[in-house]
N, CA, C and O of each residue as an XYZ file, in Angstrom:
248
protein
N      20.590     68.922     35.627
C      20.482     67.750     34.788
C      19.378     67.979     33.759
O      18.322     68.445     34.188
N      19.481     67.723     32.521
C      18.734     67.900     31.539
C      17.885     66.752     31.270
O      18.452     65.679     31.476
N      17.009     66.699     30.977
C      15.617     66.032     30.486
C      15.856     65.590     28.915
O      16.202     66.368     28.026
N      15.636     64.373     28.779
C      16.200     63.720     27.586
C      14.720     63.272     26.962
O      13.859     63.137     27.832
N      14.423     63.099     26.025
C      13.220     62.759     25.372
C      13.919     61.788     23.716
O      14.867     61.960     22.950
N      12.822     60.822     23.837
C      12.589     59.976     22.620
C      11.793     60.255     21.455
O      10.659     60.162     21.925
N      11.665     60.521     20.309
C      10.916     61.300     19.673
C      10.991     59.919     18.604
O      11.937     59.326     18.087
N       9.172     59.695     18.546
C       9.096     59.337     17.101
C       7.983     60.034     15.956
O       7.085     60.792     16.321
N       8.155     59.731     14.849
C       7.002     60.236     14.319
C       6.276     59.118     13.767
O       6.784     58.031     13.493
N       4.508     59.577     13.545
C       3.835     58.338     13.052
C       2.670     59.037     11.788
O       2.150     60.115     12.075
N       2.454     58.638     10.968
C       2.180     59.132      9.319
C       0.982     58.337      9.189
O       0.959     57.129      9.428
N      -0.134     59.096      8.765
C      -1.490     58.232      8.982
C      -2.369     58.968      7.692
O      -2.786     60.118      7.554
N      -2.442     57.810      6.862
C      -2.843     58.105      5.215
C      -4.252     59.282      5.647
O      -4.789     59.471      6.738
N      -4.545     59.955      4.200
C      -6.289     60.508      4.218
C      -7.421     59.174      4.673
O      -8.297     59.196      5.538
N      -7.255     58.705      4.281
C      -8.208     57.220      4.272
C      -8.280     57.088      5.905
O      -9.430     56.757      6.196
N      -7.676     57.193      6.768
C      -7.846     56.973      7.921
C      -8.599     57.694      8.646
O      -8.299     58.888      8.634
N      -9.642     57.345      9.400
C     -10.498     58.418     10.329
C      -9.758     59.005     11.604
O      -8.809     58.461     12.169
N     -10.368     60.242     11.972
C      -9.816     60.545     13.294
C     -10.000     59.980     14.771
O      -9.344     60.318     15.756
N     -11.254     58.845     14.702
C     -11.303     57.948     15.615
C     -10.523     57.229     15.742
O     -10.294     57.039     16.937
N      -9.391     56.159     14.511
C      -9.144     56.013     14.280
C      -7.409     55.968     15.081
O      -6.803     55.174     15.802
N      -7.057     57.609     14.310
C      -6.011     58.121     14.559
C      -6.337     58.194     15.922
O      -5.590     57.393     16.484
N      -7.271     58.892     16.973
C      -7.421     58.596     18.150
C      -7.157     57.480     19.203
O      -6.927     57.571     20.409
N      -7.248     56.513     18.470
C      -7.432     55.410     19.557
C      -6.206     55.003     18.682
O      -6.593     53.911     18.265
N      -4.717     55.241     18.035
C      -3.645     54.582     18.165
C      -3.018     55.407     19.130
O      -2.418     55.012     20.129
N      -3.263     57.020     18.635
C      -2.254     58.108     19.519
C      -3.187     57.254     21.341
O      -2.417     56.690     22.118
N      -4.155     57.291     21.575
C      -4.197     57.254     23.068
C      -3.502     55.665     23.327
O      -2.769     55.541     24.308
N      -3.741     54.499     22.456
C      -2.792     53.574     23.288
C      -1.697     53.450     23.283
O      -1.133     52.544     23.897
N      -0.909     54.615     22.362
C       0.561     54.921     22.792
C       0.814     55.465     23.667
O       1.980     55.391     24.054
N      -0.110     56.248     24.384
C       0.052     57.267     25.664
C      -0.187     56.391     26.709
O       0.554     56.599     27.670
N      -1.203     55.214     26.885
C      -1.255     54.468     27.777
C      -0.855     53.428     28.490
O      -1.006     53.098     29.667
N      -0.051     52.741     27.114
C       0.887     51.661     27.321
C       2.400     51.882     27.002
O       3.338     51.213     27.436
N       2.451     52.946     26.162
C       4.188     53.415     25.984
C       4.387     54.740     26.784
O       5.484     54.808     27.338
N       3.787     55.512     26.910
C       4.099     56.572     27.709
C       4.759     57.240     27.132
O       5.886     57.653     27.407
N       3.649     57.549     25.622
C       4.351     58.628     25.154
C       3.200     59.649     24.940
O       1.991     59.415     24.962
N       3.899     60.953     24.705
C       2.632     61.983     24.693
C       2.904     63.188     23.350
O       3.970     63.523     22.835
N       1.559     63.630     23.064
C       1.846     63.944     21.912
C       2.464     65.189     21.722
O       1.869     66.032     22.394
N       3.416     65.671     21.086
C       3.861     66.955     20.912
C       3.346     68.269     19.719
O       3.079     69.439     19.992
N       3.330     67.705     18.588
C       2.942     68.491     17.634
C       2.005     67.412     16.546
O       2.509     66.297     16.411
N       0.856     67.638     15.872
C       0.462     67.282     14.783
C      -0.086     68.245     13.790
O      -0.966     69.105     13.831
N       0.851     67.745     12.758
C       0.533     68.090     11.525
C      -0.286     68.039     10.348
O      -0.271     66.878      9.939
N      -0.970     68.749      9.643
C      -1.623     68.054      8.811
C      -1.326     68.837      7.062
O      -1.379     70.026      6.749
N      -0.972     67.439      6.071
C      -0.300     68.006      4.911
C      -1.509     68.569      3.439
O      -2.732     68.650      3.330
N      -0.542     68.801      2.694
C      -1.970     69.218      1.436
C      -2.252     67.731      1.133
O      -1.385     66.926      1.474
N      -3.416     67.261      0.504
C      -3.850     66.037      0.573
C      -4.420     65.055      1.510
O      -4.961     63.982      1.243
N      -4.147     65.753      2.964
C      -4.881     65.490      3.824
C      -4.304     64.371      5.136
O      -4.781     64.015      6.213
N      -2.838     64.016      4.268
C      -1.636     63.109      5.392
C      -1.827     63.545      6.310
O      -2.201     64.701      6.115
N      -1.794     63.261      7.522
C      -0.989     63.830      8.883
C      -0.034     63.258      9.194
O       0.283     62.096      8.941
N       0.570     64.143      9.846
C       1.654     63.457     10.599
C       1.602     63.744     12.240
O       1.032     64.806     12.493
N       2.063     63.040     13.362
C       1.937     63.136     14.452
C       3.324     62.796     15.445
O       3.712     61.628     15.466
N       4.037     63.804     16.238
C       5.152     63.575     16.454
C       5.043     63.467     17.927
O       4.476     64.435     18.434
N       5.447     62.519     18.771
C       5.269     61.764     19.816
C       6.482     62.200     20.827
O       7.445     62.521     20.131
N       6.729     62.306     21.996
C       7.758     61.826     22.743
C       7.728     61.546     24.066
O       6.861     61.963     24.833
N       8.856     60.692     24.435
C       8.451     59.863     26.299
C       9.764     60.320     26.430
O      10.667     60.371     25.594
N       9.739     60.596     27.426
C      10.803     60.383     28.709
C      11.829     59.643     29.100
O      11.657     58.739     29.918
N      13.122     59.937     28.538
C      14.317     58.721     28.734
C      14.783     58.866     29.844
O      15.355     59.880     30.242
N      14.537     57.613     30.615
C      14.949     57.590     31.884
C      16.478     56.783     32.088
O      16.546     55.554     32.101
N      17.323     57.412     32.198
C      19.078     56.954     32.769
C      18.959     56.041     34.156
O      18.344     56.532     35.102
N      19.373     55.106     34.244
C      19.840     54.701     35.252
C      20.962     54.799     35.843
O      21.889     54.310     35.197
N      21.286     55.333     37.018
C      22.530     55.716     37.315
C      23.287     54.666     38.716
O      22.712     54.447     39.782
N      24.585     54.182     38.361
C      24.751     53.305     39.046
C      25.001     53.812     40.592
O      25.611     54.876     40.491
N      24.811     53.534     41.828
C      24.856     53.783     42.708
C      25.764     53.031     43.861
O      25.650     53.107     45.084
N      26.489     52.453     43.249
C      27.591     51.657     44.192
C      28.824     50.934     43.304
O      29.714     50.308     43.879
Protein backbone atom coordinates (compact mmCIF):
# COMPACT_ATOMS: atom_id res chain seq x y z
CA UNK A 1 0.00 0.00 0.00
CA UNK A 2 1.36 3.30 -0.94
CA UNK A 3 1.64 6.40 1.21
CA UNK A 4 -0.36 9.29 -0.11
CA UNK A 5 0.69 12.85 0.86
CA UNK A 6 -1.04 16.41 0.64
CA UNK A 7 1.22 18.97 -0.62
CA UNK A 8 0.82 22.64 -0.26
CA UNK A 9 2.96 25.45 -0.97
CA UNK A 10 3.26 28.75 1.09
CA UNK A 11 5.14 32.11 -0.47
CA UNK A 12 6.47 34.54 2.12
CA UNK A 13 7.42 38.16 0.70
CA UNK A 14 11.41 39.64 1.43
CA UNK A 15 9.76 41.88 4.04
CA UNK A 16 9.07 38.99 6.20
CA UNK A 17 11.55 37.84 8.93
CA UNK A 18 12.69 34.36 9.51
CA UNK A 19 11.19 34.35 12.99
CA UNK A 20 8.49 35.11 11.46
CA UNK A 21 8.46 32.50 8.71
CA UNK A 22 9.35 30.23 11.74
CA UNK A 23 6.62 30.45 13.88
CA UNK A 24 3.93 30.00 10.80
CA UNK A 25 5.96 26.84 9.34
CA UNK A 26 6.05 25.40 13.22
CA UNK A 27 2.21 26.04 13.86
CA UNK A 28 1.49 24.23 10.77
CA UNK A 29 3.48 21.31 12.01
CA UNK A 30 1.73 21.46 15.31
CA UNK A 31 -1.74 21.90 14.69
CA UNK A 32 -2.03 20.60 10.95
CA UNK A 33 0.49 18.03 10.87
CA UNK A 34 2.25 19.04 8.28
CA UNK A 35 6.01 18.88 7.82
CA UNK A 36 8.29 20.61 5.82
CA UNK A 37 9.73 19.17 2.66
CA UNK A 38 11.78 21.53 0.61
CA UNK A 39 12.39 25.43 0.94
CA UNK A 40 13.28 27.58 -1.48
CA UNK A 41 14.67 30.75 -1.74
CA UNK A 42 14.20 33.12 -5.07
CA UNK A 43 16.41 36.13 -6.63
CA UNK A 44 14.90 39.01 -4.67
CA UNK A 45 14.77 37.23 -1.71
CA UNK A 46 10.86 35.40 -1.96
CA UNK A 47 10.82 32.10 -0.47
CA UNK A 48 8.90 29.63 -1.01
CA UNK A 49 8.17 26.65 1.37
CA UNK A 50 6.58 23.35 0.31
CA UNK A 51 4.75 21.44 3.06
CA UNK A 52 3.18 17.93 3.22
CA UNK A 53 0.88 15.65 5.77
CA UNK A 54 -0.19 12.43 5.52
CA UNK A 55 -3.53 11.36 3.84
CA UNK A 56 -5.07 9.08 5.85
CA UNK A 57 -7.97 6.63 3.89
CA UNK A 58 -10.45 5.26 5.83
CA UNK A 59 -11.28 1.93 4.94
CA UNK A 60 -14.65 0.49 5.49
CA UNK A 61 -14.61 -2.58 7.55
CA UNK A 62 -18.01 -4.20 7.49
Amino acid sequence: MAVDYEYKQVTFLPRVSRAEIRRVLTDDAEYGDWELTRMTVYWGGVRRAEVRRRVIRVQRTA
